[in-house]
C-alpha positions in Angstrom: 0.0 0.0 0.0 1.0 3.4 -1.0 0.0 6.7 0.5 -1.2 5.3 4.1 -2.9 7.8 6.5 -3.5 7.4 10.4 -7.7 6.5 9.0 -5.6 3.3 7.7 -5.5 2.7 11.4 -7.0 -0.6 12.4 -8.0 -4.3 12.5 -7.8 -5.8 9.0 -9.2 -9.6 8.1 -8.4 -11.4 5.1 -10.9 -13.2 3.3 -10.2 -15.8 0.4 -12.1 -17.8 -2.5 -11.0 -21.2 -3.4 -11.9 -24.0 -6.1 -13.5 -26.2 -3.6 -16.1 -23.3 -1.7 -18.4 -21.3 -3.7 -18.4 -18.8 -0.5 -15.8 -16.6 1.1 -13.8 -17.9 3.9 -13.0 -15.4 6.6 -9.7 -16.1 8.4 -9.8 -16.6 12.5 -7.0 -14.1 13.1 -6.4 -10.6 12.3 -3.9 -8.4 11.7 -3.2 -5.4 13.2 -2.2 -1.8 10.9 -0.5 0.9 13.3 0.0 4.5 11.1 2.0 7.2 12.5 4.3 9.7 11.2 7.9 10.9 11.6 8.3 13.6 13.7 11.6 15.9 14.2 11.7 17.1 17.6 13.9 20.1 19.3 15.2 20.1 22.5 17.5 22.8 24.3 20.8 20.5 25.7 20.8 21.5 29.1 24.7 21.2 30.1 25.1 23.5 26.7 22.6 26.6 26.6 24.2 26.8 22.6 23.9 23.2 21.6 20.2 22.0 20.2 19.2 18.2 19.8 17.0 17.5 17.0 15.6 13.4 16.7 13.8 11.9 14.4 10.8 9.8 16.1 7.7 7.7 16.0 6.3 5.3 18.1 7.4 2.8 15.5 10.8 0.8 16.0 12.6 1.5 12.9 16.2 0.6 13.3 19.3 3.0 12.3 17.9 4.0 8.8 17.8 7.6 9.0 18.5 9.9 6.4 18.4 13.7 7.5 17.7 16.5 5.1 18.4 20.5 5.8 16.8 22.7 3.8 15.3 20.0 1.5 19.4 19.0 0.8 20.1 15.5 2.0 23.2 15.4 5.0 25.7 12.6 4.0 27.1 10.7 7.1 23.8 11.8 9.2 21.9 8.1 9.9 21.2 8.2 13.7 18.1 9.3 14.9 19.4 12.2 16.7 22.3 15.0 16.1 23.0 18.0 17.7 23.1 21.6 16.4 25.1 24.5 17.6 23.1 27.8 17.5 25.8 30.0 17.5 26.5 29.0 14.2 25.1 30.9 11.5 25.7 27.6 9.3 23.4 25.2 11.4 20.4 27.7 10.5 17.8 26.1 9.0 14.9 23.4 8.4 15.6 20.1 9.6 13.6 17.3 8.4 14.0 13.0 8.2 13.2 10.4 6.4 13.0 6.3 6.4 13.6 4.9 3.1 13.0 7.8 1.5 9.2 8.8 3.1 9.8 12.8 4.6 8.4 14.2 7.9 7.3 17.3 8.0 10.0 19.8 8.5 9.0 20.7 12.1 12.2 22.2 13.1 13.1 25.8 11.8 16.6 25.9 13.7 18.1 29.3 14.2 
């Protein structure tokens, strides 16, 4: 499925046809479709008034496949879920966003 939305949310059955039944056969079990979206969030590092954390989260376990973009321009070597941003530095101004295998959130954080 392409294009999922949290209304995809919910308890799907499967149903099936064979040669031998004229009728549809509804399975005993269920699965289960969970939709939620990628979220970058900001946070102040305490120790470090100048330093900002950005992650990239959902209530989904997704592994280490990250991909971070600024400004719509991907950041080679940035794959963790979270990376920290000085704001002293004129260069780390900007819109943060992430990805998993290529699917975007919502550029959430305007760093400055």
């Amino acid at each position: 499925m392409d294009n999922l939305s949290d209304e995809d949310s919910g308890v799907y059955q499967f149903r099936f046809q064979t040669n031998l039944h004229s009728s549809w056969i509804t399975a005993n079990s269920a699965a289960i479709l969970s939709v939620t979206d990628l979220q970058v969030k900001e946070e102040t590092v305490e120790e470090n008034q100048n330093l900002i954390k950005v992650s990239c989260s959902t209530s989904c376990s997704l592994g280490s496949q990250y991909v971070w973009y600024k400004n719509g321009q991907t950041l080679e070597h940035k794959t963790t879920a979270s990376m920290q941003l000085d704001s002293t530095r004129p260069s780390e101004e900007g819109s943060y966003s992430c990805a998993v295998k290529g699917h975007r959130s919502p550029a959430v954080c305007e760093c400055r």
